[in-house]
N, C-alpha and C positions, 0 to 999 in steps of 0.2 A: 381386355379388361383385367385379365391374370397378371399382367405387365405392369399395370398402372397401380393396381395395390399391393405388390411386392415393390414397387418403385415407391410409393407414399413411403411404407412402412419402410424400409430406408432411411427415406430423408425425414422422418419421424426419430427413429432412432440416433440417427446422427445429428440432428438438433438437440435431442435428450443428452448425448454426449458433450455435446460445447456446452451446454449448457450449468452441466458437473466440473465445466471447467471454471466456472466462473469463482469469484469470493468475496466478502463481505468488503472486505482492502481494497478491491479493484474501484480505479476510477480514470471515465474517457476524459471528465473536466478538472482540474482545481479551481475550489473557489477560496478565495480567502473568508478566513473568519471573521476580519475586520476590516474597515476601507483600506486607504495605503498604509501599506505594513509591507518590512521588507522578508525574502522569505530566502530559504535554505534548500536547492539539490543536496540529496545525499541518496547517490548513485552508485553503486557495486552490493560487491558481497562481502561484507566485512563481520567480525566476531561481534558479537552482544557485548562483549569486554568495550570495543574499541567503541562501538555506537555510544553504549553509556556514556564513556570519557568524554566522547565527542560534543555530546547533550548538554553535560557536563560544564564543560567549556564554553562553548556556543551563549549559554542559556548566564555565566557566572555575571557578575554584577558590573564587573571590571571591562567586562566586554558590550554594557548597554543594557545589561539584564534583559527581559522576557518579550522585548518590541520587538520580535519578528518571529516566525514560523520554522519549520523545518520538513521538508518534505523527503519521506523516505520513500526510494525506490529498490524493489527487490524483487526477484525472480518467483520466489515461494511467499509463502504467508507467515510472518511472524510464529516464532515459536510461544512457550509459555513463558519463559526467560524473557523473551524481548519484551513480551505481553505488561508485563511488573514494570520493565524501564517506562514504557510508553506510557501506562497510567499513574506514573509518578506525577505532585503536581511541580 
């Protein structure tokens, strides 16, 4: 009986852990915000400088303007810096 709730509390704790690992950012699906619309990878670890440009670019008039998406993938959670690019409209 001394086994099985030292064993519980265990795997109690070690769910409380993955569980700190999670974050607001995380997602197992994308869905798009709109029916078909084309969408954007943007995969590594690149500077807040370079994202911006990127956005920048991506997003200018001359390339189609604002009819598609961009999905950022990153190891961490957006800093405060990224935080301002991403709630630009």
């Amino acid at each position: 009986m001394v086994s099985f709730l030292a064993n519980v509390q265990k795997q109690a704790s070690d769910f409380s852990n993955v569980n700190n690992l999670s974050s607001e950012f995380s997602r197992i699906y994308y869905i798009k915000s709109r029916g078909k619309i084309e969408h954007v990878l943007l995969i590594g670890d690149s500077s807040v400088e370079a994202i911006d440009m990127f956005l920048k670019e991506c997003f200018h008039s001359d390339h189609g303007g604002v009819d598609k998406e961009v999905v950022i993938m990153r190891c961490f959670p957006p800093t405060e810096e990224m935080n301002v690019i991403l709630n630009q409209p």
